[in-house]
C-alpha positions as CSV (number, residue, x, y, z in Angstrom):
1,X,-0.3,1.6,-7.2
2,X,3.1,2.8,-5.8
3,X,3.1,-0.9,-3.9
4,X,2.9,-3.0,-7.0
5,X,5.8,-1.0,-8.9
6,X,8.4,-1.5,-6.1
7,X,6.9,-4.4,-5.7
8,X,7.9,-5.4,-9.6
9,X,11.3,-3.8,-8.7
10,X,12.1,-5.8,-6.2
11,X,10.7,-8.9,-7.8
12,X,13.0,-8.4,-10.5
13,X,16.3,-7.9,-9.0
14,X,15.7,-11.2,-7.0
15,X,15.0,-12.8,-10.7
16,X,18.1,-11.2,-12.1
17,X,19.7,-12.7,-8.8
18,X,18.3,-16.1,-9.6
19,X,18.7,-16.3,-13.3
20,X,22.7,-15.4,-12.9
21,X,23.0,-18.1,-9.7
22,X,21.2,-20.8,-12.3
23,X,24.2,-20.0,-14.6
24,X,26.6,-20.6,-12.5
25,X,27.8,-17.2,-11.9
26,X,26.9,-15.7,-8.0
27,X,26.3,-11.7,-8.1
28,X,26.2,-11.9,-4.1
29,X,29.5,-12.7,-4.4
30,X,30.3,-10.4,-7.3
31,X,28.8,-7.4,-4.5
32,X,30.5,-8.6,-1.4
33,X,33.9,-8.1,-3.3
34,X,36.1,-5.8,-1.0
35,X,36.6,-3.9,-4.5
36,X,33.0,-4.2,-5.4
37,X,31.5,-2.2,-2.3
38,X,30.5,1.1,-3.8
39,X,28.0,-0.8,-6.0
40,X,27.0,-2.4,-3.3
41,X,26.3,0.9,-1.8
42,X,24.6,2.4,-4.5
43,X,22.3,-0.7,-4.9
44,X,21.2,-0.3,-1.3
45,X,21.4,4.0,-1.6
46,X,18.6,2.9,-5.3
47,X,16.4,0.9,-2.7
48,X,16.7,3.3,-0.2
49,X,15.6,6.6,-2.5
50,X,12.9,3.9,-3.7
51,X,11.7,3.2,-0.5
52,X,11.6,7.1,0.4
53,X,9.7,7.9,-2.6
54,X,7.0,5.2,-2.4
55,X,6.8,6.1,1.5
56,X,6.0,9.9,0.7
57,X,3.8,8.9,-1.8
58,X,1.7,5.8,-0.3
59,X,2.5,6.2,3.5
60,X,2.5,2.5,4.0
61,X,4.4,1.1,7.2
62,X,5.9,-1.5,5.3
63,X,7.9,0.9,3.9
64,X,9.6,2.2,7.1
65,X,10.6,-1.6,7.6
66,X,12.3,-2.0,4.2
67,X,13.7,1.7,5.0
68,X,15.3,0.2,8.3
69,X,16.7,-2.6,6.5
70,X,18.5,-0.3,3.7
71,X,19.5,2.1,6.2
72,X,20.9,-0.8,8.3
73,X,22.8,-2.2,5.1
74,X,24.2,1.1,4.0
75,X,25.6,1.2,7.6
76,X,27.1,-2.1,7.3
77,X,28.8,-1.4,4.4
78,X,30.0,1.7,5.3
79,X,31.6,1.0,8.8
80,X,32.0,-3.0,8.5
81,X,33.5,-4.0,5.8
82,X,36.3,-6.0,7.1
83,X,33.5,-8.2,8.6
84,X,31.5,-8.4,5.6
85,X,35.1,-9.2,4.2
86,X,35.6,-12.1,6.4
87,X,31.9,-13.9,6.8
88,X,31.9,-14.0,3.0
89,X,34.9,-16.5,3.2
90,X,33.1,-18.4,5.8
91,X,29.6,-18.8,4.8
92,X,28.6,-21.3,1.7
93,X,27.9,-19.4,-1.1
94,X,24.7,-21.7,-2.0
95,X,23.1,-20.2,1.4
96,X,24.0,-16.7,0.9
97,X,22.5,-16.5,-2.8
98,X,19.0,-18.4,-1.5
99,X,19.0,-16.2,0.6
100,X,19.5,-13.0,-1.5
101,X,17.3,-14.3,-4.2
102,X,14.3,-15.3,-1.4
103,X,14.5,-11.5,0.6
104,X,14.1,-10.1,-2.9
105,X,11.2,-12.1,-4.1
106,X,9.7,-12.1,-0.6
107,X,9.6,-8.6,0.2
108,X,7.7,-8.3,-3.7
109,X,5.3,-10.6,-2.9
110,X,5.0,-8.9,0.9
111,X,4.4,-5.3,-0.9
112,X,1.7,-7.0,-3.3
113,X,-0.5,-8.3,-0.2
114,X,0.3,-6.3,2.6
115,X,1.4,-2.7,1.9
């Protein structure tokens, strides 16, 4: 049960992520912002306490994955964000918001059938 909601949580951000790339405005750009990096943390510190929660409450291992990967990303943006800074110039935006929108859908459709 706790699988399907964060499952529908994550499955939503990565349609909120791909409705506003279809009109033409990229919110993996509006987050990698040097002045946008706080809500980028507290979009990763909200997955994170999500990811916490479900684990306490479903003990699935897929859950320690997804919390390596927020705790990984929190750590990024904490201590790197001159290089996050600079690879955002470099890389195409058309590749970094597939990408953003396919880890979000993915990792819903992942919690539906394996956690």
């Amino acid at each position: 049960m706790v699988e399907n909601i964060v499952a529908y949580i994550y499955s939503i951000t990565g349609l909120i992520f791909f409705i506003a790339w279809q009109m033409n405005y990229s919110l993996t750009k509006y987050f990698l912002k040097e002045k946008n990096f706080t809500k980028t943390l507290y979009l990763e510190l909200f997955f994170l306490i999500i990811i916490m929660i479900s684990y306490y409450l479903s003990s699935s291992a897929f859950f320690i994955l997804l919390f390596v990967i927020h705790a990984a990303n929190i750590f990024t943006i904490i201590f790197l964000k001159d290089q996050i800074s600079d690879s955002s110039e470099i890389f195409d935006s058309q590749i970094m918001e597939i990408t953003t929108v396919s880890y979000y859908i993915v990792v819903g459709f992942l919690l539906v059938f394996f956690a």
